[in-house]
MITILUM-750716 format. One line per field, with one value per atom (N, C-alpha, C): residue in one letter; residue number from 1; z, x, y; atom name. Coordinates in nm, 2 decimals, m for minus. Example, Ala and Ser with C-alpha at 12.3 -4.5 7.8 and 13.67 -1.06 7.14 Angstrom:
resn = a,a,a,s,s,s .
resi = 1,1,1,2,2,2 .
pz = 0.78,0.78,0.78,0.71,0.71,0.79 .
px = 1.32,1.23,1.32,1.28,1.37,1.29 .
py = m0.57,m0.45,m0.33,m0.22,m0.11,0.00 .
name = N,CA,C,N,CA,C .
END
This chain:
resn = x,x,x,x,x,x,x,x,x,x,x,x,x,x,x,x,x,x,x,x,x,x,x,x,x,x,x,x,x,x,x,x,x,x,x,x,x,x,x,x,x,x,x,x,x,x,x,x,x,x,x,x,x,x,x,x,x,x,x,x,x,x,x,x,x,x,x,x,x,x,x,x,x,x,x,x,x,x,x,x,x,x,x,x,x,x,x,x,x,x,x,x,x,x,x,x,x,x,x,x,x,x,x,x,x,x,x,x,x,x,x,x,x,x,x,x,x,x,x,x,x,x,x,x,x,x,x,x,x,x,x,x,x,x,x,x,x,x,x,x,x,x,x,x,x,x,x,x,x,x,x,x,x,x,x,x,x,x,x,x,x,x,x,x,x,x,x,x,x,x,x,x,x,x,x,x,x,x,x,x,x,x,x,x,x,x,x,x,x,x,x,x,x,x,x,x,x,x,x,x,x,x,x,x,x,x,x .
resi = 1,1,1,2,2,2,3,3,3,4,4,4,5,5,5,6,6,6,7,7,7,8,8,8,9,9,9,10,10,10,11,11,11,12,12,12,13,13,13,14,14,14,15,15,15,16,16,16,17,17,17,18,18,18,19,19,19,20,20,20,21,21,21,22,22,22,23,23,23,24,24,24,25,25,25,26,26,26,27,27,27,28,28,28,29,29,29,30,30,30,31,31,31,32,32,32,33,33,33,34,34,34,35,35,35,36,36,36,37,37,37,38,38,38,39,39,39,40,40,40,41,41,41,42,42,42,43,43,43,44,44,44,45,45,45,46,46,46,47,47,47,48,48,48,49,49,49,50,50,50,51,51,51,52,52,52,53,53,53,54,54,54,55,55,55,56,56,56,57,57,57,58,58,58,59,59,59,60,60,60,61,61,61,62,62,62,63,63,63,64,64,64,65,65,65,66,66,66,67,67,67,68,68,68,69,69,69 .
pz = 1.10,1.11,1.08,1.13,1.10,1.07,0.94,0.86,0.84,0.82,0.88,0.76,0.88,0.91,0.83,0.67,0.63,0.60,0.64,0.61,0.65,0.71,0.82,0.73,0.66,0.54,0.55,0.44,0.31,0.40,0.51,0.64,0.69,0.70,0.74,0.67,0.57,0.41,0.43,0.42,0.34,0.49,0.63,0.72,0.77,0.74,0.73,0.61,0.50,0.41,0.43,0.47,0.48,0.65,0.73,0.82,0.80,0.70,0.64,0.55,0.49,0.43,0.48,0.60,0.67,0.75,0.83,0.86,0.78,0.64,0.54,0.52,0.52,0.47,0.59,0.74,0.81,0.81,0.79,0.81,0.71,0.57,0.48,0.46,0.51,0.54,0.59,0.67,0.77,0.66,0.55,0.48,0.39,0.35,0.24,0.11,0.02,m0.11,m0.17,m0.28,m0.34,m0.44,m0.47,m0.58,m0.66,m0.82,m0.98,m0.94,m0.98,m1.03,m1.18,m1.18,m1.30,m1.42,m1.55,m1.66,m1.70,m1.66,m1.74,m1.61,m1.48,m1.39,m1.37,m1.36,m1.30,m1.18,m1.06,m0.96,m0.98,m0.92,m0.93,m0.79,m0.76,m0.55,m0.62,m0.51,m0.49,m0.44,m0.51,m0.49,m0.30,m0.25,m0.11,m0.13,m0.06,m0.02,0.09,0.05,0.18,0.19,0.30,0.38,0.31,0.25,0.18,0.03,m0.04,m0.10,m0.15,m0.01,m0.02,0.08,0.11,0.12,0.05,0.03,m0.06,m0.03,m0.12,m0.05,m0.14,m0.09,m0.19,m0.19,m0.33,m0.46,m0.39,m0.36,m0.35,m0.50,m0.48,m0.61,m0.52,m0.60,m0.50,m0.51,m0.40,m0.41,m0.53,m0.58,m0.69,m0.81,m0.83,m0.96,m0.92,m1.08,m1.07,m1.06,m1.02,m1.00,m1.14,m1.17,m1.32,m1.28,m1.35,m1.37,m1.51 .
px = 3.26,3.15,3.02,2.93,2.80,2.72,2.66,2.60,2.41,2.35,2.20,2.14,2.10,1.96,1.83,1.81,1.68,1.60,1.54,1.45,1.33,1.31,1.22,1.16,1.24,1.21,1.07,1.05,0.93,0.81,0.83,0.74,0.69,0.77,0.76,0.70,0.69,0.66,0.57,0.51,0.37,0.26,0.32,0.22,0.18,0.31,0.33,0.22,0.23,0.13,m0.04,m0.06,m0.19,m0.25,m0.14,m0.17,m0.24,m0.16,m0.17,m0.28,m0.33,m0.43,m0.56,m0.57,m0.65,m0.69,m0.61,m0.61,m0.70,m0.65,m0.66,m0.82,m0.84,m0.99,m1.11,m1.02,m1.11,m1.14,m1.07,m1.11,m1.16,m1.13,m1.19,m1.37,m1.41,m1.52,m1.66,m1.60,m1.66,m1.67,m1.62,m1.64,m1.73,m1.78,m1.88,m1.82,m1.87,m1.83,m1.94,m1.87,m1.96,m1.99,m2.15,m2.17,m2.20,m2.20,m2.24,m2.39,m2.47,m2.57,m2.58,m2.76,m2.73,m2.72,m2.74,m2.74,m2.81,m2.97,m3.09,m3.13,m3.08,m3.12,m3.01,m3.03,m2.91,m2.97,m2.88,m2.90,m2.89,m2.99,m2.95,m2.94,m2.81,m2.85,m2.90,m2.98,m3.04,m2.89,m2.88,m2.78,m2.80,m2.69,m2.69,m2.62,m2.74,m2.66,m2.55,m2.47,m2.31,m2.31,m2.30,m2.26,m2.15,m2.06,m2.04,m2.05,m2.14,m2.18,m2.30,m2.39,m2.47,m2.39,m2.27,m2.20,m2.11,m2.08,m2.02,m1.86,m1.78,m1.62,m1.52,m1.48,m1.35,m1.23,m1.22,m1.11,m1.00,m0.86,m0.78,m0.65,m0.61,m0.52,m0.39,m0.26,m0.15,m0.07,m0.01,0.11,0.18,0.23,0.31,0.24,0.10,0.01,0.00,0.02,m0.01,m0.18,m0.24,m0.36,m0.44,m0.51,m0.58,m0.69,m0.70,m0.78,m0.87 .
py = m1.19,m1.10,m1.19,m1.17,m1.23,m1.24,m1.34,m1.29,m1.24,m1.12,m1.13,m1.17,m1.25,m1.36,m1.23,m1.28,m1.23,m1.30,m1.41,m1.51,m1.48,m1.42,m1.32,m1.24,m1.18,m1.02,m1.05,m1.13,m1.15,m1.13,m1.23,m1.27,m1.10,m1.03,m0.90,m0.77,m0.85,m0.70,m0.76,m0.87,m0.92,m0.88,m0.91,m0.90,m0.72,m0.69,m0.50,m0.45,m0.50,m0.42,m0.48,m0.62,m0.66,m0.59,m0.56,m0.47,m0.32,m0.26,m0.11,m0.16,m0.26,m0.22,m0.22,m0.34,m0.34,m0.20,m0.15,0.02,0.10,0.10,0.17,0.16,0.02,0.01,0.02,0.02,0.06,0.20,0.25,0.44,0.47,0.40,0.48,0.42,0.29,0.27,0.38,0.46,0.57,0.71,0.70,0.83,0.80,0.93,0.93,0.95,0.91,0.93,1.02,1.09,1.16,1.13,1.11,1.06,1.19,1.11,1.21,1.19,1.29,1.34,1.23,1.21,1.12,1.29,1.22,1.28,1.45,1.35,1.39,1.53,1.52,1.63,1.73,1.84,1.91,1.99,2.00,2.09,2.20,2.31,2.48,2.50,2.49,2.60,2.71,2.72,2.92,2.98,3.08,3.17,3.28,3.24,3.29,3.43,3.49,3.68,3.67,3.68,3.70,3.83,3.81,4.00,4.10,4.06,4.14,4.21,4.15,4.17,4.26,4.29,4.39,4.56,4.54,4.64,4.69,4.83,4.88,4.91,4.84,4.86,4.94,5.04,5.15,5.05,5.01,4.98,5.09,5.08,5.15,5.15,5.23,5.20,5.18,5.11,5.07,5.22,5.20,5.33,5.35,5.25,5.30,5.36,5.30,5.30,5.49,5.55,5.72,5.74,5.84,5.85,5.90,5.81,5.87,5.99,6.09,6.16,6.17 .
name = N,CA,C,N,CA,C,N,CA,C,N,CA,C,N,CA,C,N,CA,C,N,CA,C,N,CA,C,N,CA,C,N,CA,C,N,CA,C,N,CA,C,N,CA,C,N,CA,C,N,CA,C,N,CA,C,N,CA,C,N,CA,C,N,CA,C,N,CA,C,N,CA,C,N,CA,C,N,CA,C,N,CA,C,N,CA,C,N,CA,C,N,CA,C,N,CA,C,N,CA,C,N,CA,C,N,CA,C,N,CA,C,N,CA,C,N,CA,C,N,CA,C,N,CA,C,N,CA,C,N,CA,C,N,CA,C,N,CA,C,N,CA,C,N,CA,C,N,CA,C,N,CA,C,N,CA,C,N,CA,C,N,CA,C,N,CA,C,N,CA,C,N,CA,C,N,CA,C,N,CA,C,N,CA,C,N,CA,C,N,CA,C,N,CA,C,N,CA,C,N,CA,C,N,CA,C,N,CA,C,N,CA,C,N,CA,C,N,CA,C,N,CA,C,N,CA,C,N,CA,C,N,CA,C,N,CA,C,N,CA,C .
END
């Protein structure tokens, strides 16, 4: 039976991961990161009206719950 030939291996992990990392750091190049706000400011968004919120919606009770009077 014959025996495999792993001399190759190491050759193979080391060019496989410096491949995946290179990948890695191209794509992640292209994103933004989010930075912290410093300390001393803080942001306020203006609060946005959503549509449902200036309409009025009926609360149902579940079927099983008894009806309070």
């Amino acid at each position: 039976m014959p025996q495999l030939d792993t001399s190759t291996w190491l050759l193979t992990i080391i060019l496989m991961i410096t491949s995946l990392f290179c990948i890695y750091q191209s794509k992640m190049i292209n994103q933004t990161m989010i930075s912290i706000p410093p300390q001393g400011k803080t942001h306020i968004q203006p609060k946005t009206q959503l549509p449902w919120e200036t309409k009025w919606t009926k609360i149902y009770l579940p079927h099983s719950s008894p009806l309070l009077s």
